[in-house]
Structure formats: structure tokens, C-alpha cells
N, C-alpha and C positions, 0 to 999 in steps of 0.2 A: 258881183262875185268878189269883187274887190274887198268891201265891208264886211262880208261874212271869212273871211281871211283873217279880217283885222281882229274882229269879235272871237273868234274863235281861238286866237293867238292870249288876248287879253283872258278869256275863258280857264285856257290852259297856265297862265301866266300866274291866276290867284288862286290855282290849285296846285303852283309849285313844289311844296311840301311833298307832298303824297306821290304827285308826278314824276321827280325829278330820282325816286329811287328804281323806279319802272325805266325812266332813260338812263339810269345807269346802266343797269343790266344789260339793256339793247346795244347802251353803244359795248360792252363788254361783250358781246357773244360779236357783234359786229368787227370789234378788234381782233378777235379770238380768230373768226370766220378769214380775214382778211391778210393776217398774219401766217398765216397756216397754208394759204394758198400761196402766198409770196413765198413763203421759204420753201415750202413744195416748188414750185416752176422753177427759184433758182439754182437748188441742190441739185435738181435734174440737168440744167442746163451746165452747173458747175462739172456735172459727172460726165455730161455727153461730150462737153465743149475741152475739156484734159486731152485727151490725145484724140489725134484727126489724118489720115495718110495712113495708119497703119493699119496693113491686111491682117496681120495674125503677131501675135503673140507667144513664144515660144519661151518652153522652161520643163522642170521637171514632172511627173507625173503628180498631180492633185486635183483638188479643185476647180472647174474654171474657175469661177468667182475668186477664190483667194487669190491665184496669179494673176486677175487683172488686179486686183486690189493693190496686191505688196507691190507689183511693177510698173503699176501706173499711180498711183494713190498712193503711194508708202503706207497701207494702213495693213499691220499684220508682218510676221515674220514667215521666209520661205524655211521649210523645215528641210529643205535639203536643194544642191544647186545641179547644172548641167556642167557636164564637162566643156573645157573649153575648145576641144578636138572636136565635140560635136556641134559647137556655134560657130569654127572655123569652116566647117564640113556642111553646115546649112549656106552659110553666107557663098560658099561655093558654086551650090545649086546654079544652071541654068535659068530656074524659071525666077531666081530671085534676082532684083534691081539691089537693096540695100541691106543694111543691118546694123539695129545696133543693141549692141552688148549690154548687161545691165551687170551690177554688180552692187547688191545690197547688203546692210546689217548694222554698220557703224553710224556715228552722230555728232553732234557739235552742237554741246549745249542745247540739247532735247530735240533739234530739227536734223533730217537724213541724210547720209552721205551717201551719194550717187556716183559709185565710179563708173566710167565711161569713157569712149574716144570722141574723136572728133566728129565721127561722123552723129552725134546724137546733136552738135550744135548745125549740122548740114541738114540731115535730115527729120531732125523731131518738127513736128508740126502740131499744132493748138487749136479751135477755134475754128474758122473759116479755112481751114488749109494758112495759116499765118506761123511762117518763121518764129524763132525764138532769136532774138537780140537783144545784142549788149550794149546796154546801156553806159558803159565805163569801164576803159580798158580793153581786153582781148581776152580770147578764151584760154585753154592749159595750155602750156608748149613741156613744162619739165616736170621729174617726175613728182616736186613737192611743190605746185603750185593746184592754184583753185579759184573755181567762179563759182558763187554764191549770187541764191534767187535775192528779187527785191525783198521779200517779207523776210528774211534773215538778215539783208543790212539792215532795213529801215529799222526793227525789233534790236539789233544787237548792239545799231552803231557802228556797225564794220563799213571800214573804208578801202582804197586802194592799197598795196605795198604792207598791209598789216597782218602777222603773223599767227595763225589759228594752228591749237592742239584737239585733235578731232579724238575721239573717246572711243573705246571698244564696244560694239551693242550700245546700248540705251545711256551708257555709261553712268549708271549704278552706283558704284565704285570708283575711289579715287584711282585704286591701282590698276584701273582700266585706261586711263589714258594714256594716249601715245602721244607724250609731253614731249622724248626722246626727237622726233621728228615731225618738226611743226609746218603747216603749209604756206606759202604765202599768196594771199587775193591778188589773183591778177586781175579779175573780170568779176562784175555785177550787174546783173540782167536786167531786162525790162523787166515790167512789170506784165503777169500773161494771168491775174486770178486764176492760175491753174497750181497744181502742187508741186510743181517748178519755181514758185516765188518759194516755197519753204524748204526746198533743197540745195546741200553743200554740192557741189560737184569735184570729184576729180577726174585723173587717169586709171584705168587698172593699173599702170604698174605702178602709180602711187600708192592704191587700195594695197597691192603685195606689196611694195617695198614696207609697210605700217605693220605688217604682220610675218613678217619672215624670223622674226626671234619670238612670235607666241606660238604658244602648245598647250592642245588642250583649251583655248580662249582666257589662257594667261601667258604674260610674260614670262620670257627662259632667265635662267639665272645669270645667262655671260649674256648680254645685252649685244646687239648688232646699231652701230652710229648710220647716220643719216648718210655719211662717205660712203662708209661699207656698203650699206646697201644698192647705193648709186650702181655698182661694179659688178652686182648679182644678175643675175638672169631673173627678170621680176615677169617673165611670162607668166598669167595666172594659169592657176589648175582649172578652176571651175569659176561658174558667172549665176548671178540669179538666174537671170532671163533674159530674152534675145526679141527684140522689136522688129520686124519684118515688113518689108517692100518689095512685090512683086511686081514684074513687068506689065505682067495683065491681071485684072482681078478676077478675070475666067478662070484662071489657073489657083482661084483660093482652094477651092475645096481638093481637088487633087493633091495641093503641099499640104493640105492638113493630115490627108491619106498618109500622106509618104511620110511625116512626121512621128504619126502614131505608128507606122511599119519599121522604125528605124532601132538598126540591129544591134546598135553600138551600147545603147543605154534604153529605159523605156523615158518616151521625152511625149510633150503633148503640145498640141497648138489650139487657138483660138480665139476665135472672131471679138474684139471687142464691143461690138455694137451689141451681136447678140447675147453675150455676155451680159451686156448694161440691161437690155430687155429680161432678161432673167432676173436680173437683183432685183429690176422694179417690182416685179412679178412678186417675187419672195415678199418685198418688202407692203404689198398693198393691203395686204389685210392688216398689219401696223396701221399705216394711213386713214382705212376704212374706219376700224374703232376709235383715233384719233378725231373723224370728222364724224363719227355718230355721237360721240361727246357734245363738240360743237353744238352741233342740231340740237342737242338735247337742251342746251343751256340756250340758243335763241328761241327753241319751242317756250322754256320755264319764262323768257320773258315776255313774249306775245300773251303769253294765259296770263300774266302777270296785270296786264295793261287793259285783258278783257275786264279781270276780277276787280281794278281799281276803276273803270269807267261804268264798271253795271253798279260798285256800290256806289258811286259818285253820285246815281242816277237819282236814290231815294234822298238823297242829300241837295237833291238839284230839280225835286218836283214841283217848288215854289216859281222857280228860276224860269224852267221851261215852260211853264202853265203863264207866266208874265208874257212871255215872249210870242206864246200863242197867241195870246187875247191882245198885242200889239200888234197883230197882224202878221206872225209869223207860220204860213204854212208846214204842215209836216214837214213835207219834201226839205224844209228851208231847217227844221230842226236834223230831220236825218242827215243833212250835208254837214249843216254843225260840229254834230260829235264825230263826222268820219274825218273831217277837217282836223278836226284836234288829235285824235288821234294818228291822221297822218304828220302834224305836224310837230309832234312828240316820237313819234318813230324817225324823223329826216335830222330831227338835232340830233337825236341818239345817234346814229349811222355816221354822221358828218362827226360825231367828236371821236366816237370810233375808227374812222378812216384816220382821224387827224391823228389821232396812238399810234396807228397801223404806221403812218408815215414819219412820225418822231422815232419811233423806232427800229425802222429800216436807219433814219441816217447818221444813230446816236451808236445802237450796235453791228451796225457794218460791218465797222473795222475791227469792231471786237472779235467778229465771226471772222473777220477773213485772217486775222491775227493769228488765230488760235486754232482756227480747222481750214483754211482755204477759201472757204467760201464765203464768195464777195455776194453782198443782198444789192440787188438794181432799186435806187431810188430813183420812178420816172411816172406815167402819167399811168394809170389802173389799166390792166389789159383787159380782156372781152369778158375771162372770170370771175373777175373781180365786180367789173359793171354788174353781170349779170348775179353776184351777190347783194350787193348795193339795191340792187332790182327788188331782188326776192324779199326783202328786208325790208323795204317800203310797201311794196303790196301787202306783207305779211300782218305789217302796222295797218295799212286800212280796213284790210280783212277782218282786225282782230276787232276793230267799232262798228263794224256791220251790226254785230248780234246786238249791244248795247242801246245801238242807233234804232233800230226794228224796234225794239222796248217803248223806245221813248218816241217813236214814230203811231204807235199805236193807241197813245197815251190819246185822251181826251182833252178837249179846253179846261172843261169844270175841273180835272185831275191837278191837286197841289194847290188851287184854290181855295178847295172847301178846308176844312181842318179835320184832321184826321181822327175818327172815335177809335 
């Protein structure tokens, strides 16, 4: 078995030419197939593994999907906030253990400013139920200091004791920044590949002391100093949205009741998990035509590999018809061509995985740079094998029919000379 390996390798090897644009393709649908499932697993896992501990999510009446998005994700702007009498008035509750306050909109240099208390560095969790720690320094204590995720130092440069002017909104405009009252880094976090590495953090009454001379989402014309505002009452009015921790998680669905019944304002809660289940939902028929794509372009190179081994065959009826009359049984030619063609389909797939894996560990960090999300370079998980699988089979399957051809062929067949 060994020799008809060899033979079949050299086989394939002096019909390189013609062969090598059929393993292109393969290994390209292979890349394609392989990539697509890694960045699918990881984007999922980057979505589920964001926040972890929290029962419900509270904020103003919309979307679910947008409020988990803008309060856990930063992706999207809340088009209106809760009063902060009503996340006082929640955190109250009997049946609730914690809360924490969110407070969105503003930025530093294109990444979000997250105002919050203390309790979001006690109680936020990630991942496995895993704390958030600081990796340098300590977290806020005054109202102009600030802790910044790793992918904001690492990206900016920022170090301890170094003074940042955070920008109104997206900051657009120059005369959007609140240059007037700059923060300084006390704290720089671990690293949690969640979208906490690309968040500025403060206090609310830093988020209000930044904004107590705009009107309208501009600056007043008599400006209020950094002093001055130290001295105000920087209690906020309103908060994006309010993270929740109850006692028992028996008691979710009743505080969502009582949420949705609350008389002060109309406010909504809800479940993150199921929340996440729904986006997928939305998002699968995306995916679906995404991987009917795929298929379509490994289908184009299987038929590719059939159409270059069946004309191969008229081109190789001297070839075969020798190896007959050396004593080569059918059976010994039909392994042949399925040989070769398996073995034209495994380089294909192997330089295709080998793309798949340069480029997890090439744009990584580009992705996680720029949207969060960290790509796992580690050993193919069960999908992936069973891609790899189907992809080899699909290569032997596709030399069946060509093999049967030339299995049916005669000794005298390629001998004689053709009239």
C-alpha cells in the first residue's frame, strides 16, 4: 500500500500544472470554511463571556437588544436615560443584593466613557463569574480621576498620574471637548477581552461635574472651573442604565414584573442571556447565507477536481493501459486515482487550515484592537475537525466517478492507437 502512495504522489506531482489550481481553490473554500467558523465560535463566546452575575438589566423603555448592546457592548447610543430617583428606588428593593449605575455618551479619543461607582469595580463580573482587576494603581476615589481598560492604554500609551481631556459624544468637534477639566489615571485594568479593555471609566459626579456649564450638548458662555465644580452638588439627574443583582434568581422574573409596573417613569428590564439568544436568532439567517456561500465555493472546487481527473483520464489512457499490462489490477488502478485525488484534497485543506491559523494570530489583535474581540489561537475544536472531515471525504468522493471510468477500462484500452 505503501508504493501505490508513493506512485500516486509522483502521479499527482507531474500533473502539478493543472492540479495545483483545483488545490487552490480547495484550500481557499477550506480557509474560508475554517475562518468563518472560528470567528463565529469566538464572537459568540466574546458576547456571552461580557458580562456574567448579572440578573437583569435595567434602563429606559426600548429595545431589548439596543439596552444590552449600549450597556454592556457600548455599541449604539441610549436615545433617552432613567431617572436617577428611579435607580436609587430600584437599588432599594428588598429582593435586590446590588447595582450598578451606568452612565453613557461621552469618549476619549474614539473609545467610551463609562461613568460609574464603586460598586461596578466590586460587583461587575466577566467570564467564568471572574472579577475585574487592576492591574496598576487603584480605582476612582475623586471627582476628576479615572481607570482606563488595557486596550486603551496599550492603543494610547497612557500611563499612571497622566492627565486625559475626555470629549462630549463621539467628539466630533473640537468644541466638544472638556479640555476645561481634565482627568487624571489613577488605575489601569487587567486585561478581560471584554469591552471593558476599550472603556474610559469614571464617577458619576465626574460624568456631572464635565457637564454642568453645557446646554443643549454645548458649552455655556460663562464657563464653570474644575474648583467651581468640586463645590456643586454633582448628584446626577439621570443614568443610562442600572446592572442588577438579586438575592435569589427565583425572584428574576417577578423584578422584571415589578420593573415594567413602575409608576414613576415607564422603565424596562431584561435578562441578558435571553437577550444574547435573540440577537443570535436575528443574526442567523446572516450566517446561513454567509455559509451557503462557503459551500457553494467548496462545491465549485470538488466539481473542479472531478472535471480535471475525468479529462486527465483521456490524457492518461496510454499511462493506465501500461500499468495494466504490468500487472496492475483494476481494483489497483481504482485506488490509484482515489489516492491522488485524496491526496490533492489533504494538501489543499492542510495549507488552508495553515491561512485559517496565520490569520487568527496575524489579525487578532487587529480585531481585538478595534472591536474587542480577541480570536482563540489553539488546537481546531470538534467543528472544525469535523470540517476538515467533510473536506477529505468530499475529495475522495469527488475520484470515485473518474476512478469507475478508468476501473472499467479494458487492458487493450490506450494500447491500441486511436482511429
Amino acid at each position: 500500500m505503501s508504493g501505490l502512495w508513493g506512485l500516486a504522489w509522483r502521479s499527482a506531482w507531474s500533473r502539478r500544472a493543472g492540479l495545483s489550481w483545483v488545490a487552490l481553490s480547495i484550500a481557499l473554500s477550506t480557509f474560508l470554511m475554517l475562518s468563518l467558523d472560528r470567528l463565529r465560535q469566538d464572537v459568540r463566546l466574546h458576547f456571552a463571556q461580557s458580562v456574567s452575575g448579572t440578573d437583569l438589566i435595567v434602563g429606559a423603555r426600548t429595545s431589548a437588544t439596543s439596552l444590552l448592546l449600549y450597556s454592556v457592548f457600548r455599541i449604539g447610543n441610549a436615545t433617552q436615560g432613567m431617572r436617577w430617583s428611579s435607580a436609587q428606588a430600584l437599588a432599594s428593593d428588598p429582593a435586590v443584593a446590588w447595582t450598578i449605575p451606568l452612565s453613557l455618551g461621552d469618549s476619549y479619543r474614539g473609545f467610551p466613557v463609562v461613568a460609574t461607582t464603586g460598586a461596578y469595580f466590586e460587583h461587575f463580573r466577566y467570564g467564568e463569574q471572574r472579577a475585574l482587576q487592576i492591574g496598576q494603581g487603584r480605582a476612582f476615589g475623586d471627582v476628576f480621576e479615572a481607570v482606563v481598560g488595557a486596550e486603551v492604554a496599550k492603543q494610547l500609551g497612557l500611563r499612571l498620574n497622566q492627565k486625559i481631556a475626555l470629549s462630549h459624544g463621539m467628539g466630533a468637534f473640537e468644541a466638544a471637548d472638556h479640555g476645561d477639566k481634565p482627568f487624571t489615571i489613577v488605575g489601569i485594568l487587567e486585561r478581560t477581552a471584554t469591552p471593558v479593555d476599550r472603556s474610559v471609566h469614571i464617577g458619576l459626579d465626574g460624568m456631572q461635574a464635565i457637564h454642568v456649564d453645557w446646554l443643549g450638548g454645548m458649552p455655556a458662555r460663562d464657563p464653570i472651573s474644575a474648583s467651581q465644580a468640586r463645590q456643586m452638588d454633582l448628584t446626577p439627574s439621570s443614568v443610562t442604565a442600572v446592572l442588577v443583582g438579586l438575592k435569589s434568581r427565583a425572584a428574576v422574573f417577578s423584578m422584571q414584573r415589578s420593573v415594567a409596573q413602575f409608576r414613576a417613569e415607564p422603565l424596562m428590564a431584561v435578562l441578558p442571556g435571553v437577550v444574547l439568544d435573540e440577537l443570535w436568532s436575528t443574526l442567523a439567517i446572516g450566517e446561513q447565507l454567509i455559509e451557503a456561500m462557503v459551500l457553494l465555493v467548496a462545491a465549485v472546487s470538488v466539481l473542479c477536481l472531478v472535471a480535471v481527473i475525468s479529462t486527465g483520464l483521456e490524457q492518461r489512457r496510454r499511462e493506465l493501459a501500461v500499468l495494466r499490462s504490468l500487472g496492475a489490477g483494476p481494483r489497483r488502478v481504482l485506488a490509484l486515482l482515489i489516492l491522488e485525488g485524496t491526496l490533492v484534497t489533504t494538501a489543499a485543506a492542510a495549507v488552508g487550515a495553515l491561512a485559517s491559523t496565520l490569520m487568527v494570530a496575524t489579525l487578532g489583535t487587529a480585531l481585538a484592537g478595534h472591536f474587542g474581540i480577541a480570536l482563540r489561537l489553539g488546537v481546531p475544536e470538534a467543528s472544525q475537525w469535523l470540517i476538515l472531515a467533510a473536506t477529505l471525504a468530499a475529495g475522495a468522493l469527488a475520484s470515485v466517478l473518474p476512478a469507475w471510468r478508468a476501473y472499467r477500462k479494458t487492458i487493450t484500452d490506450g494500447l491500441q492507437p486511436r482511429g
